[in-house]
C-alpha positions as CSV (number, residue, x, y, z in Angstrom):
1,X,-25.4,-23.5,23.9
2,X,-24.1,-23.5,20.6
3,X,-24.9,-26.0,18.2
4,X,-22.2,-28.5,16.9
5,X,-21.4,-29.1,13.3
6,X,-19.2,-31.3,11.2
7,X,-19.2,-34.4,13.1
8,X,-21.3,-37.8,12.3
9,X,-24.1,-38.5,15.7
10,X,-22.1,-40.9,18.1
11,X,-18.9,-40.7,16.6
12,X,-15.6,-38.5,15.4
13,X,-15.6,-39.0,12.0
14,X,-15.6,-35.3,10.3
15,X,-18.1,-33.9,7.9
16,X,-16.0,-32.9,5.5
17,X,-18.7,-31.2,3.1
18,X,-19.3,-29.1,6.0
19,X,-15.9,-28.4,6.9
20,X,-15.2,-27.6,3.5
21,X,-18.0,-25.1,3.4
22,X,-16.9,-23.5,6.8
23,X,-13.4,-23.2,5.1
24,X,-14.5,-21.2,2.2
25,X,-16.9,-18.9,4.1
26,X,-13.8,-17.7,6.3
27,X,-11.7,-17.5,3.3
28,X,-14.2,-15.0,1.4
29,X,-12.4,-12.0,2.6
30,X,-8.8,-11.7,0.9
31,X,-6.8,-10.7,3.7
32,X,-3.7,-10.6,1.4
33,X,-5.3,-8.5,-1.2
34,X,-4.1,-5.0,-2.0
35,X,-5.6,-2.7,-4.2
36,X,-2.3,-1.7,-6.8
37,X,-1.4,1.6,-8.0
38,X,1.6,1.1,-10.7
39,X,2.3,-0.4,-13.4
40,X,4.2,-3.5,-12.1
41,X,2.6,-6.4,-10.7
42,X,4.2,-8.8,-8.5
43,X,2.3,-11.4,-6.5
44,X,4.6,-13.7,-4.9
45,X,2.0,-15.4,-3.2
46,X,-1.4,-15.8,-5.4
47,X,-5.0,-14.9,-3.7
48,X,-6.3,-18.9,-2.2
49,X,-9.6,-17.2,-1.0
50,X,-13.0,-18.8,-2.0
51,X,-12.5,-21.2,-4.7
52,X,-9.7,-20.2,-6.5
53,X,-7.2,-23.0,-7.0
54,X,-3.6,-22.5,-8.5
55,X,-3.7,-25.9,-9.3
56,X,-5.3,-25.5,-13.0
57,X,-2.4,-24.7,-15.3
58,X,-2.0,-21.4,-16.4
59,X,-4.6,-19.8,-15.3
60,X,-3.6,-16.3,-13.3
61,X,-3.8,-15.1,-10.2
62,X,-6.9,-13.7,-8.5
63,X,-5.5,-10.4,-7.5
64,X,-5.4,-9.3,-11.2
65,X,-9.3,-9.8,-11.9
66,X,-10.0,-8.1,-8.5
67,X,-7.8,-5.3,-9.3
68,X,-8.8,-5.3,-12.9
69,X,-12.7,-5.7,-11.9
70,X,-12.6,-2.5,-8.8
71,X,-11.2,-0.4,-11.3
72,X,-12.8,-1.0,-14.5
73,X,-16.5,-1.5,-13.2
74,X,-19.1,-0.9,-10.6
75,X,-21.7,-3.5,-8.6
76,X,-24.0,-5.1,-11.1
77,X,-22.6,-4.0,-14.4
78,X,-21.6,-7.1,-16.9
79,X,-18.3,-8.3,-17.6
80,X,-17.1,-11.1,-19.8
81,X,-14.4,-13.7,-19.9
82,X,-14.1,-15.7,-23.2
83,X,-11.4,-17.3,-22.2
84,X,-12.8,-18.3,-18.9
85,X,-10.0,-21.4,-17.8
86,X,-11.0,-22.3,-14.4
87,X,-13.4,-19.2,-13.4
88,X,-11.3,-17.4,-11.8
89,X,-12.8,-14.1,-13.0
90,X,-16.6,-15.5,-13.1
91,X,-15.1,-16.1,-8.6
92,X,-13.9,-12.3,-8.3
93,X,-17.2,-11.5,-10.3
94,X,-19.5,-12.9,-7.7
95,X,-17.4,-11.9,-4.7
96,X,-17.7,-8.4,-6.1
97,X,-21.4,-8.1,-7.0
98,X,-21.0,-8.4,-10.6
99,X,-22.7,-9.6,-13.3
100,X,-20.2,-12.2,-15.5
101,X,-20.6,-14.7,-18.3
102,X,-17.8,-16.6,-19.5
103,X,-17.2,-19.4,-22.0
104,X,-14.2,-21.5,-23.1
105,X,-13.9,-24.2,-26.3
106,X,-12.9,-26.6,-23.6
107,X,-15.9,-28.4,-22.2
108,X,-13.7,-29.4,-19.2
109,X,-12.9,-25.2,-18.6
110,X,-16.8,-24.9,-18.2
111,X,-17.3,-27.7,-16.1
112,X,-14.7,-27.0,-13.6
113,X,-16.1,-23.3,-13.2
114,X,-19.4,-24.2,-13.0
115,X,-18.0,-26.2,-9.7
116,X,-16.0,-23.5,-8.6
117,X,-19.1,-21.4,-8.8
118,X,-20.9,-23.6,-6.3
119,X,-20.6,-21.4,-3.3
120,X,-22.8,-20.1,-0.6
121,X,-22.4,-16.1,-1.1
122,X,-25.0,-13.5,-0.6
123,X,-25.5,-11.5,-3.5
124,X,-28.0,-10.3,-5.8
125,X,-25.4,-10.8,-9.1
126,X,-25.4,-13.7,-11.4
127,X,-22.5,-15.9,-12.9
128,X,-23.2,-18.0,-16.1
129,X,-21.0,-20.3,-17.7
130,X,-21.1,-22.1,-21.4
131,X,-19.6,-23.7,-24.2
132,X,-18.2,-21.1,-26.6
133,X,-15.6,-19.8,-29.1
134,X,-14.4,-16.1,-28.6
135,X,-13.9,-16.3,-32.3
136,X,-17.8,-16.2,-32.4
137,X,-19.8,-14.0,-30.1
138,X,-22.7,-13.2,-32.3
139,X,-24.9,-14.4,-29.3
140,X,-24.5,-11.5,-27.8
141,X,-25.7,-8.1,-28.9
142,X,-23.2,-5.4,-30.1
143,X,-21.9,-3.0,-27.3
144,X,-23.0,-5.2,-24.5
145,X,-20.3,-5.8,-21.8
146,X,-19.2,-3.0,-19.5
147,X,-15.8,-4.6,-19.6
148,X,-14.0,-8.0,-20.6
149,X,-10.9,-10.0,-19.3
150,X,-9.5,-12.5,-21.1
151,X,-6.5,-14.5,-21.1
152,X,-6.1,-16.3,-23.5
153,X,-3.5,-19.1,-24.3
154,X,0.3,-18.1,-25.1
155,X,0.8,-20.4,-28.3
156,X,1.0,-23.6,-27.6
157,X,3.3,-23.3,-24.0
158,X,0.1,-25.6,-22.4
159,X,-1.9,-27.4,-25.1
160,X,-5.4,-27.4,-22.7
161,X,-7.1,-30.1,-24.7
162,X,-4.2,-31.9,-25.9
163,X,-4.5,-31.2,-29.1
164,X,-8.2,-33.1,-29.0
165,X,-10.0,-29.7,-29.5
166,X,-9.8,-28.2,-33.4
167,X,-10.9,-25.0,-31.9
168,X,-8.5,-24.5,-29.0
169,X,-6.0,-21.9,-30.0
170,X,-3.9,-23.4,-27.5
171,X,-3.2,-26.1,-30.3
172,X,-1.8,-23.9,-32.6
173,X,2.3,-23.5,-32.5
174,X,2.9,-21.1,-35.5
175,X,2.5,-17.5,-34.3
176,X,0.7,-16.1,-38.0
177,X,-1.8,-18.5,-37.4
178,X,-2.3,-18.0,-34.1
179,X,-2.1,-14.0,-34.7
180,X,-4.8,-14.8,-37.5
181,X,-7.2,-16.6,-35.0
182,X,-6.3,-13.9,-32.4
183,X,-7.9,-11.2,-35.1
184,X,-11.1,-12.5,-35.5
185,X,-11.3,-12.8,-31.6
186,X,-10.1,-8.9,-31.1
187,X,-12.8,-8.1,-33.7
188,X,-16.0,-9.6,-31.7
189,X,-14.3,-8.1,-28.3
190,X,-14.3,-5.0,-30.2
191,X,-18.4,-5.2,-31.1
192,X,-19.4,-6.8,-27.8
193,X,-17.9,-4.0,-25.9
194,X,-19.6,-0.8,-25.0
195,X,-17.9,2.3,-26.0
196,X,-16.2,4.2,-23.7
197,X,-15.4,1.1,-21.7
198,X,-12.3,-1.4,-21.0
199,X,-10.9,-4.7,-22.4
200,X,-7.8,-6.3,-20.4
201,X,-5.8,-9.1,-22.1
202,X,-3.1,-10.9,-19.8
203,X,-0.4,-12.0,-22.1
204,X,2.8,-13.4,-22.3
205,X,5.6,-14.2,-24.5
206,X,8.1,-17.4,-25.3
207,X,11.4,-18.6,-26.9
208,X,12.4,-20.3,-29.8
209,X,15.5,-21.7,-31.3
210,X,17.0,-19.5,-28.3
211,X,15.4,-16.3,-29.2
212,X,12.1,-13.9,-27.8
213,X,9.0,-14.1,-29.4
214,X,7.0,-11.2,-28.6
215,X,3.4,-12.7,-29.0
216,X,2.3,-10.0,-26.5
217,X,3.3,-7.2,-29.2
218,X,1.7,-8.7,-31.7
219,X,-1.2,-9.0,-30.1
220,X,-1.0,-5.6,-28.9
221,X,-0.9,-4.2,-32.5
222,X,-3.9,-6.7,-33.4
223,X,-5.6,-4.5,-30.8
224,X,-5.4,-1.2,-32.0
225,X,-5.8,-2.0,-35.5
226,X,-9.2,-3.1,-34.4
227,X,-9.9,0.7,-33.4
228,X,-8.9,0.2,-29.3
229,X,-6.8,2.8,-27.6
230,X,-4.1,1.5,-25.4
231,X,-5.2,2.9,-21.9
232,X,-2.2,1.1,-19.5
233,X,0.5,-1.3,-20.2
234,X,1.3,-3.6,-16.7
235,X,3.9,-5.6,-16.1
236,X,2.9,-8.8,-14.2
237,X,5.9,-10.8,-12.6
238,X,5.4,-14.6,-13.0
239,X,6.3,-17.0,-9.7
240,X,7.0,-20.3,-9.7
241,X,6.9,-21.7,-13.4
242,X,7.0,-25.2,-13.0
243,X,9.6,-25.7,-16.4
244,X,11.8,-23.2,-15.5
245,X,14.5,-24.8,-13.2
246,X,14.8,-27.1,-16.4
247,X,16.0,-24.2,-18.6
248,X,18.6,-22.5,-16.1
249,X,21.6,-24.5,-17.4
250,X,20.7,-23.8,-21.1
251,X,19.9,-20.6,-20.4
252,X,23.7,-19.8,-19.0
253,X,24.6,-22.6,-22.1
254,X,23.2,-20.2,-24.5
255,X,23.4,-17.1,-23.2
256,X,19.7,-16.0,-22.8
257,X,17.2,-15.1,-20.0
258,X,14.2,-16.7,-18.4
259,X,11.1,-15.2,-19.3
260,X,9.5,-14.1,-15.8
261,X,7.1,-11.7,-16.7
262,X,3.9,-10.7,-18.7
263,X,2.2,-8.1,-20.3
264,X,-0.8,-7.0,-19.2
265,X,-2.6,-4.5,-21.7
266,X,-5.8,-2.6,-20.4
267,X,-7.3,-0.9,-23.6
268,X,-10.3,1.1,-24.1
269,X,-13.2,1.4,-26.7
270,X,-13.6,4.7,-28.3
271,X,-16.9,7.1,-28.1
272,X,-18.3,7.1,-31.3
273,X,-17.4,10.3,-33.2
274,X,-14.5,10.5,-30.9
275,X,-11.6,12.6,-31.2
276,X,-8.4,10.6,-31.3
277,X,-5.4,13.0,-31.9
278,X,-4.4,13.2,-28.2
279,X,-3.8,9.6,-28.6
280,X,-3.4,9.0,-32.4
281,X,0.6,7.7,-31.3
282,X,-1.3,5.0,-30.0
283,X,-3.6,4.2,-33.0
284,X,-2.2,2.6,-35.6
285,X,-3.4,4.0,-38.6
């Protein structure tokens, strides 16, 4: 006879610890998870399997880090997420036997993935989390990751720490300071990185005074002044934005568009000594 779980001795009150645990065990495997093959994204429906929850702001859906992780890296190599929000890449990490560390300026970021991290999985891979600034990664050695996700905040759009945090870039509203922030970060993803291997930065873009800002290409070009190649450009639809039924009657008002997309650049770290002029169009010299 099989054993009974979940319920309280002489009575119908639920467990819900337990239940809550049963839940995520037969939510491991992504059912709605498809391994992509162009260069457009769309995910109508975002990945709710483990942990993942869509209700931290901003963070992205769990079917980029899986596709980013199967095809940038193999079981027990190291990744990093600076940037790490609410885990969802240290999640994908564990699910897929890989090593991660990821740190965030927002104590609350770190707290709320350590908890999303809390789950019974078999697996011999580990899955740190601390207080950090990707500005600053000179705790870790030079040519150390075997590939790095980050997503980092797009201006000021969603101020994480309400503007309580000095170091949260999400803070900052003028695009040359953010850009100048953004360069010291693309410079330690640069060292950190092994050659030869892959960085992916989800990004997107906003509007002001009714017209684009393109922080995605000027974060591309911080990128491969640092010395990266640019391996793929994706374009990831965006689903439902919770501000944007606000904007549809100034957008017809004004004459512009709703930004429903973002850019999702892959690059890669050059071998030392390598040879670049099959790619030097996408060097900026």
């Amino acid at each position: 006879m099989k054993k009974k779980v979940g319920y309280k001795k002489g009575g119908r009150t639920k467990n819900k610890q337990v239940l809550e645990t049963i839940k995520i065990y037969q939510s491991l495997n992504p059912t709605e998870f498809r391994f992509e093959t162009t260069s457009v994204w769309d995910f109508p429906i975002r990945g709710t399997w483990a942990t993942h929850n869509p209700k931290y702001r901003g963070n992205f859906a769990p079917q980029i880090a899986r596709n980013l992780i199967l095809n940038y890296s193999e079981e027990g190599e190291l990744i990093l997420d600076p940037m790490v929000g609410s885990g969802t890449t240290l999640i994908e990490a564990k699910l897929l036997h890989r090593n991660a560390i990821g740190i965030d300026v927002n104590k609350d970021a770190v707290s709320l993935t350590e908890r999303a991290l809390n789950f019974d999985y078999k697996t011999e891979s580990k899955q740190t989390v601390e207080l950090g600034d990707a500005r600053d990664l000179s705790i870790f050695d030079g040519n150390q990751f075997d590939l790095i996700i980050i997503h980092p905040p797009y201006l000021n759009i969603v101020k994480y720490s309400k503007g309580q945090n000095k170091n949260d870039l999400s803070s900052i509203g003028s695009l040359p300071k953010f850009l100048n922030e953004m360069e010291r970060v693309v410079a330690e993803l640069f060292r950190v990185l092994k050659p030869n291997r892959f960085c992916a930065i989800l990004i997107g873009d906003t509007r002001k005074a009714q017209h684009y800002v393109p922080i995605s290409y000027n974060v591309l070009n911080l990128f491969l002044n640092a010395g990266f190649a640019l391996k793929e450009e994706i374009i990831k639809a965006q689903h439902n934005c919770v501000y944007s039924k606000r904007w549809e009657q100034k957008a017809k008002e004004y004459k512009f568009y709703l930004i429903m997309h973002e850019h999702l650049f892959v690059f890669r770290k050059p071998k030392k000594d390598e040879d670049l002029s099959k790619i030097r169009w996408s060097i900026k010299k």
